[in-house]
N, C-alpha and C positions, 0 to 999 in steps of 0.2 A: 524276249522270252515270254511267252503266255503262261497264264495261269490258270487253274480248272476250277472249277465251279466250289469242288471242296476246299478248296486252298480261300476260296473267298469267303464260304463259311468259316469256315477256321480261322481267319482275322477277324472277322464280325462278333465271333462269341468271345477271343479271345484277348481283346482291344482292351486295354487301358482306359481305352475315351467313351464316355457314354455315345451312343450311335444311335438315331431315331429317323426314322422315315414319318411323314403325317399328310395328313387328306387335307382337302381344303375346307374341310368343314372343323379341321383347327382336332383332332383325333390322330392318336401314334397309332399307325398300321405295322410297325415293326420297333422293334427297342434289343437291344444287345443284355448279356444279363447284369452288364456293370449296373442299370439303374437297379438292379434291386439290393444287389450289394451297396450302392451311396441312399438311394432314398428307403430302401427298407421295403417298399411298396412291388407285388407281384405285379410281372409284367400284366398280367392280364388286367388287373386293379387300374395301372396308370392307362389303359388303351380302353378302361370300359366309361369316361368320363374323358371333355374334351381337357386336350391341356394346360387351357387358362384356369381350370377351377383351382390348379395346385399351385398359381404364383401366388409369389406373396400381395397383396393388396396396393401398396406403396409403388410396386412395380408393374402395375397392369400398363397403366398409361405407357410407358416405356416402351413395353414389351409391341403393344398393338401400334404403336407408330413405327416400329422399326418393320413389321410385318406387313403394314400398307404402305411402307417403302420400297420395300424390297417386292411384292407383288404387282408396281406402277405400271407405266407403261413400257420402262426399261428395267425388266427387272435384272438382281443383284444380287452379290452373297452379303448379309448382315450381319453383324457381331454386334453383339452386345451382353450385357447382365442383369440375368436377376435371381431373385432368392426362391428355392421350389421347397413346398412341405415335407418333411416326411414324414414316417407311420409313429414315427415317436411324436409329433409336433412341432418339431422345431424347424430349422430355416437352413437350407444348404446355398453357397452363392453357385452359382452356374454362369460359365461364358462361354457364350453359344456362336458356331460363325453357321449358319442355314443358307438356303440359296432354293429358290421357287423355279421347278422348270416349265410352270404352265401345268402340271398332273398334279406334283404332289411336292413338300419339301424335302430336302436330302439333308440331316442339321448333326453336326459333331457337337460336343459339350465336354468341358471339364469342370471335374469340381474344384473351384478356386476358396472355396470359404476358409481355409487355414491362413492361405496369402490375405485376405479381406480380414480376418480378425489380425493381423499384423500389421497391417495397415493404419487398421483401427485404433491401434495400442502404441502406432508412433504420432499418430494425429489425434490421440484424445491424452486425458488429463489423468494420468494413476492413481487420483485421489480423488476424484470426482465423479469420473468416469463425462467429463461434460468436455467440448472441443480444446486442444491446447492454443495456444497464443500464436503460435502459427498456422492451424485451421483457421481460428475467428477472425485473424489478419486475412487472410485470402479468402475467407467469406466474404469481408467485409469492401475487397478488391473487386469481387465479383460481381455485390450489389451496388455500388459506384460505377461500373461499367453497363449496367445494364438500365442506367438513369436515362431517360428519351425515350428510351424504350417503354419502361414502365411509369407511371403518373405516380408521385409523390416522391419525397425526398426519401435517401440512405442518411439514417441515424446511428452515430457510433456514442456507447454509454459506457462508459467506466465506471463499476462498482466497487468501490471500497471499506469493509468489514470494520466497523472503528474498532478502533483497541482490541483487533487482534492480539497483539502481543500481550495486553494486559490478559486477555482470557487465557492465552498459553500459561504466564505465567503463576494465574490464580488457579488453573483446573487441568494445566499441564498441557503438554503439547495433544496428546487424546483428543481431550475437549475440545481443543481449536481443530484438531480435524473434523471431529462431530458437527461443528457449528459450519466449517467450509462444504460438507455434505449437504446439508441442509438446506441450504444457503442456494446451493446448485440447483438442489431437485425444485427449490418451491420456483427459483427462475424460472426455469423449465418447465412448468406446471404452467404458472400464470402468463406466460408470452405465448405468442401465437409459433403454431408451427414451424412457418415461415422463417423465423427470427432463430439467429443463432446464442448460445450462449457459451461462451469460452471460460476458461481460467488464465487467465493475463498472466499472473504469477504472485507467488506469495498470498497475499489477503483481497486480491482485485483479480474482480471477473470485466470482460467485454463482452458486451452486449451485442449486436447488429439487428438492426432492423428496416426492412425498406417498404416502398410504398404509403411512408406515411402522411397525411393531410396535416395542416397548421393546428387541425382542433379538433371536436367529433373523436368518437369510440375509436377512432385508428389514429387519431393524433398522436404530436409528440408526447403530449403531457397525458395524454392517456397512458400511453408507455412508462413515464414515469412512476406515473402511481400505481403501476403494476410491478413495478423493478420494487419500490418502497415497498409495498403489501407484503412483499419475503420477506420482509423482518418486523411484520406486527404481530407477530404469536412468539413468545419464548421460545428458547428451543430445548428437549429434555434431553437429559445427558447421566451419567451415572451418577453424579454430585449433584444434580438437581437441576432445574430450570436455570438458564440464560438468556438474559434479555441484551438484544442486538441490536443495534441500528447500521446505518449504511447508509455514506456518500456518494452523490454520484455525480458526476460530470459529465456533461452529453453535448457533442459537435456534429453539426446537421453539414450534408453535404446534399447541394441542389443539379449539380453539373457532372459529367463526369472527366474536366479537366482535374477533381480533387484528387490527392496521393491518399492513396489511405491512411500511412502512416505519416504521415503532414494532421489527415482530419484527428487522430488519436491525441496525436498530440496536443491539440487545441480541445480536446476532451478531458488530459493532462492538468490542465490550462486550468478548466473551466472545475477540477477537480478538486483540487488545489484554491480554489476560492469557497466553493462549498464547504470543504473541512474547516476554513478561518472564520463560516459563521457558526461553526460546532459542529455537532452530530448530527445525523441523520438529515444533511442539507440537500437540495441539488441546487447546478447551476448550470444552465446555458451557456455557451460562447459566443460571442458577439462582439461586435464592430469596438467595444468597448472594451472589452478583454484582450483584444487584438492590439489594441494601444499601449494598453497594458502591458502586453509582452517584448510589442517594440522597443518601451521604454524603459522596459527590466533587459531585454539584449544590451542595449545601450549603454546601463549605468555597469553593468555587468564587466564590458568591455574596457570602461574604465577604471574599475575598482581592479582590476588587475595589474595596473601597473601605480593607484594610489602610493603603495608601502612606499617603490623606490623612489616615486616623485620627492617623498617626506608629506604628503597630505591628508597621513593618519596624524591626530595625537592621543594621549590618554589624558584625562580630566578627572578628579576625585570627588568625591564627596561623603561628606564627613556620616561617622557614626557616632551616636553620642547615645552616651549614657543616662538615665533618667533620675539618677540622684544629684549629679550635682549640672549638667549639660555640658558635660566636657565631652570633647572628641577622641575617643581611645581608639579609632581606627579608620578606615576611608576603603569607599568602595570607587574602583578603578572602571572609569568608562569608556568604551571608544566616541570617539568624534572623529569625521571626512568634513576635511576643508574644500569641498570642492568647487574646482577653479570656476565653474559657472551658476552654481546651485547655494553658493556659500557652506554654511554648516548642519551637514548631515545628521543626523542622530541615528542610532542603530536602527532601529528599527524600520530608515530607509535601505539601505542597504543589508542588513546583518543575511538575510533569509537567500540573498541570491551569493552571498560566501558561501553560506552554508551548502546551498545546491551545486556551485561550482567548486566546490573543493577548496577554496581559498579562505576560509575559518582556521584551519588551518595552521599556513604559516605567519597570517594577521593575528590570530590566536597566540603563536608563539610568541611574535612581537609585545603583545601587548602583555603578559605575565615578564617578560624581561625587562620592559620598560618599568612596571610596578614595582619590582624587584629592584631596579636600579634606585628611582628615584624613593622606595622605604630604607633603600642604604643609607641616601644622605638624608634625610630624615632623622636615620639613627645616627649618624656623625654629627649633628646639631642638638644632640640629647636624648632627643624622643625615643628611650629605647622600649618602653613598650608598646610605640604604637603599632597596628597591625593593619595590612590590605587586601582586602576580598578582590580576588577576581574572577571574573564569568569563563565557563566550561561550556564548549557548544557539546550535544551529541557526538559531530563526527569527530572532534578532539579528542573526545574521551572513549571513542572505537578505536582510535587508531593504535597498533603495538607498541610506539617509542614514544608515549603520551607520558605515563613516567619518567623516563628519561629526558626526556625534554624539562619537568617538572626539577626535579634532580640537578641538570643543568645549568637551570637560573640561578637555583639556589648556591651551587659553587663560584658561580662565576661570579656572585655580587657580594656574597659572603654573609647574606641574610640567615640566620636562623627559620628551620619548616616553622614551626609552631606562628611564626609572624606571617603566614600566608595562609589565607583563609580561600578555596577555591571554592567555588556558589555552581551548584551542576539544578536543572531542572528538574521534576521528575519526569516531562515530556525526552531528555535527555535519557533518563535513565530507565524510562518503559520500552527504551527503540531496541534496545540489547542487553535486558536487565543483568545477563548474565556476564558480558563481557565487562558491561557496565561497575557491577559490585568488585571483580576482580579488580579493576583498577583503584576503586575508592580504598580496597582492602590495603593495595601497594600503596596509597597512599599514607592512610593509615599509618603502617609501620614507619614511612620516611618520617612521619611527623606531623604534615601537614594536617591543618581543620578543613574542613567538610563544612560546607553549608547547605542546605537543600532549598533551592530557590522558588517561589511562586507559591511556600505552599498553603492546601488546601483545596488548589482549582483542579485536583485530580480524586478522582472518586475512589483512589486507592489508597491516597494520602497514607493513613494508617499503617498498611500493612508494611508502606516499604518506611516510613518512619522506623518502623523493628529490627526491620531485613539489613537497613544500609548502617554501613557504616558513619555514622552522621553525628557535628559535633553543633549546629547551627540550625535553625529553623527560623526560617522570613517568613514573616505573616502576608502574601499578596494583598498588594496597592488596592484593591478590587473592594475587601474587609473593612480597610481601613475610611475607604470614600467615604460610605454607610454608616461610619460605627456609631454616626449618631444619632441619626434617623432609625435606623435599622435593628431588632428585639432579634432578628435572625443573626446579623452579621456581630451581633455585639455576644451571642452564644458561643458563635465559634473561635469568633479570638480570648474567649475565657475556657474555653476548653482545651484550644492549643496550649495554652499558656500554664494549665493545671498538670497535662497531660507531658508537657516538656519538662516542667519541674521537677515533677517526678521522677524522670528519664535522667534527668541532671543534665540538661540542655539548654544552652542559651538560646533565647527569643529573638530578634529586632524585628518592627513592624515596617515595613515601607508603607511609602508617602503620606507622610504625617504633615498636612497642610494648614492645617487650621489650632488656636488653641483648645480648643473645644473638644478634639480628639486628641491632641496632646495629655489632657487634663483627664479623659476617660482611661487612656492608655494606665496613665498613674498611679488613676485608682486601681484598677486592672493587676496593678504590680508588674507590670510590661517591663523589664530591665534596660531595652537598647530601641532609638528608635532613628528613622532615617529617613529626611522628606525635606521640602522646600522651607518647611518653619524652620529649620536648623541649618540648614546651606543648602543650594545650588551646586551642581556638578560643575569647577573649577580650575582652570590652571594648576599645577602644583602649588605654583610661586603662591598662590592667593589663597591658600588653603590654612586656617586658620584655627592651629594645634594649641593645648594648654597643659599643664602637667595634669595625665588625669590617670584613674586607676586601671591597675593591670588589665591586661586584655582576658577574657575566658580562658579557661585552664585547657593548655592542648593537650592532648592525648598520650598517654605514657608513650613511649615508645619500648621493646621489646631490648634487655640487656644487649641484645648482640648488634641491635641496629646501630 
């Protein structure tokens, strides 16, 4: 059935789809009236000016290769996108499929820009407004794929906000978005276009950047100290300036046999070694950290089935008193007898439990064992001696962490007040709040509280008020110094001024020498705990005397 000429006007004015006819001189010789309804712009305004004057900038190059494609020797119909001005200023997307008959273009368009802000909003970060974790991932898949191609390596950087949580909890969660704002824009300021900048999740951005040389203004470490540069001005806030640092960990990829998520994680890696030199560190990955992880797989692999072998034990070591140097209680240690390595001390193993989950039910073990063996303890007289034992972080997240507490205690028939549990404040800044709830349930069962390390936290103070806490250990760190040192000998007289007043008991760890023994004294230090006084020991060899009551535990509530 044919159509008449009006019939073909009458879909052209009354089309949905923007409709443009154009010369080769890159000018619309005809336009439907939809463009003036999406760009605002009178038809005669868009055909009096060629039509690249109204792309957006970003999208020229685009635009003119597909148009000397499509022009070739064979020509084609073209589709592609880009953003046109309109009378207001802002930016409409446009997808255009055109087709060149040798006279003039024939091009249909619609406005897509509601689908491309949707787009946008699933692939970018709600809080940042900077790429999400799955954008900067498949950025980052893209610049490894296009390694050959282009000269220099794909660099992947992991940034992490130190003591985010700490800022939350000092200036509220607000503040910490303020500071993740900030954080994004100044990234994105100081890196090159090129370079993406994502939100990983939580307090860590990803970085990508490719083409870069060993050294020189495009090097890695150039980049570096561009990523670092975002956190050398405070950041303002409505409670006032925040001074930030930021970790970072960066894994270079040379080939593009690398996974991208293979490289992250060796970013991960290298992440992860920077925070243990402190704040504001970075660290490469390297053939050396590679070994590293090998050998953290490895030990990993077998501390999994340590418990059931029997190749954990617990080891004590005494607390003693500083009036008369009796031991009125023992701090419970793990040791790994391992079968090839001999004996482990936590601190080789403790930190890959903790990342594997396996803190744990080794955690469990080791409070029941304590439990046990201050039962027979107290069946051989000693009724008031008492045993601290160590609280990781994930222990003390998890929901049946009480109850598990609760547990020992019925099952050995120990009194709470005789169990002294030692929580970090690293422990207790990962989820202060989930964190305090349990020390609270603790609290009421009875159990003492001690707060481990401290001092080596710049919040020390504040959560000294907040927590629930019947114990404060002076970190080993203080103590090394206390005699050399007019700084470290301040703070262990200020802890010590500051707890008495609290009505808190003290003990200092590793009290090595007599000479800090003898300061402690003076000091008025009530409890103290180091190599001068025992080694961490077998039970059997653990050598009690009748000495004075342990710290006065905590009332408990009539109803408990």
């Amino acid at each position: 059935m044919g159509s008449s000429k009006g019939d073909v006007e009458r879909f052209f004015d009354r089309s949905p789809d923007l409709l443009a006819i154009a010369d080769r001189r890159g000018y619309f010789t005809c336009l439907n009236p939809e463009w003036e309804a999406v760009l605002g712009w009178s038809r005669d305004e868009l055909m009096a000016e060629p039509f690249l004057n109204f792309v957006h900038p970003e999208d020229l190059e685009r635009t003119c290769q597909e148009i000397a494609r499509a022009t070739g020797p064979s020509p084609c119909t073209t589709r592609y996108e880009n953003r046109l001005r309109t009378r207001d200023g802002v930016w409409r997307w446009l997808l255009w499929s055109a087709r060149w008959d040798g006279t003039e273009w024939s091009a249909v368009a619609k406005d897509i820009t509601t689908r491309k802000e949707l787009e946008r909003h699933s692939l970018h970060d709600a809080l940042t407004g900077v790429a999400n974790r799955a954008l900067a991932t498949d950025r980052l898949g893209a610049a490894i794929a296009r390694l050959g191609r282009n000269a220099g390596a794909a660099v992947a950087l992991l940034v992490d906000v130190d003591d985010l949580t700490t800022i939350n909890d000092t200036h509220g969660h607000a503040g910490g978005d303020i500071v993740l704002r900030a954080i994004a824009d100044r990234l994105t300021e100081r890196l090159r276009a090129a370079d993406t900048v994502g939100r990983f999740g939580g307090d860590r951005f990803l970085v990508v950047a490719e083409g870069l040389a060993d050294g020189g203004a495009h090097g890695i470490e150039a980049v570096i100290e561009r990523v670092h540069g975002a956190f050398s001005r405070p950041i303002p806030t409505r409670n006032g300036l925040i001074s930030v640092t930021g970790s970072v960990g960066v894994a270079v990829a040379r080939d593009r046999a690398m996974d991208p998520e293979h490289l992250i994680r060796d970013a991960d890696v290298a992440l992860r070694r920077a925070k243990s030199d402190g704040r504001g560190h970075a660290e490469v990955f390297d053939a050396a950290l590679a070994e590293e992880v090998r050998h953290r797989l490895e030990l990993a692999a077998q501390l999994r089935g340590a418990l059931q072998r029997g190749e954990l034990r617990v080891v004590f070591q005494p607390l003693v008193t500083m009036v008369d140097g009796n031991a009125v209680g023992c701090e419970a240690l793990l040791r790994w007898d391992h079968p090839d390595r001999g004996e482990l001390a936590p601190g080789s193993f403790l930190r890959i439990a903790e990342d594997d989950g396996l803190i744990v039910p080794i955690g469990a073990w080791v409070l029941e064992e304590s439990c046990r063996q201050l039962a027979a303890w107290r069946a051989q007289g000693q009724r008031d001696l008492w045993v601290s034992v160590n609280v990781s972080a994930r222990q003390l997240g998890q929901a049946d962490f009480v109850a598990v507490v609760e547990r020992a205690l019925r099952e050995t028939g120990v009194p709470p007040s005789s169990i002294c549990l030692e929580v970090t404040e690293t422990a207790v800044l990962r989820r202060p709040d989930v964190a305090r709830r349990a020390l609270e349930a603790l609290r009421v069962l009875g159990v003492r509280v001690a707060l481990d390390d401290f001092g080596l936290g710049y919040s020390s103070l504040t959560h000294l008020k907040a927590l629930p806490v019947d114990v404060v250990k002076v970190d080993r760190s203080f103590v090394a110094d206390l005699v050399d040192s007019t700084q470290d000998r301040a703070v262990v007289e200020a802890v010590l001024t500051l707890a008495n007043r609290m009505g808190l008991t003290v003990i200092a760890e590793g009290v090595e020498t007599a000479d800090q023994d003898e300061l402690l004294r003076e000091m008025g230090c009530p409890m103290v705990q180091g190599y001068l006084y025992g080694r961490p020991v077998p039970a059997a060899d653990v050598v009690l005397s009748a000495a004075p009551a342990a710290p006065a535990a905590p009332a408990a509530p009539a109803a408990a």
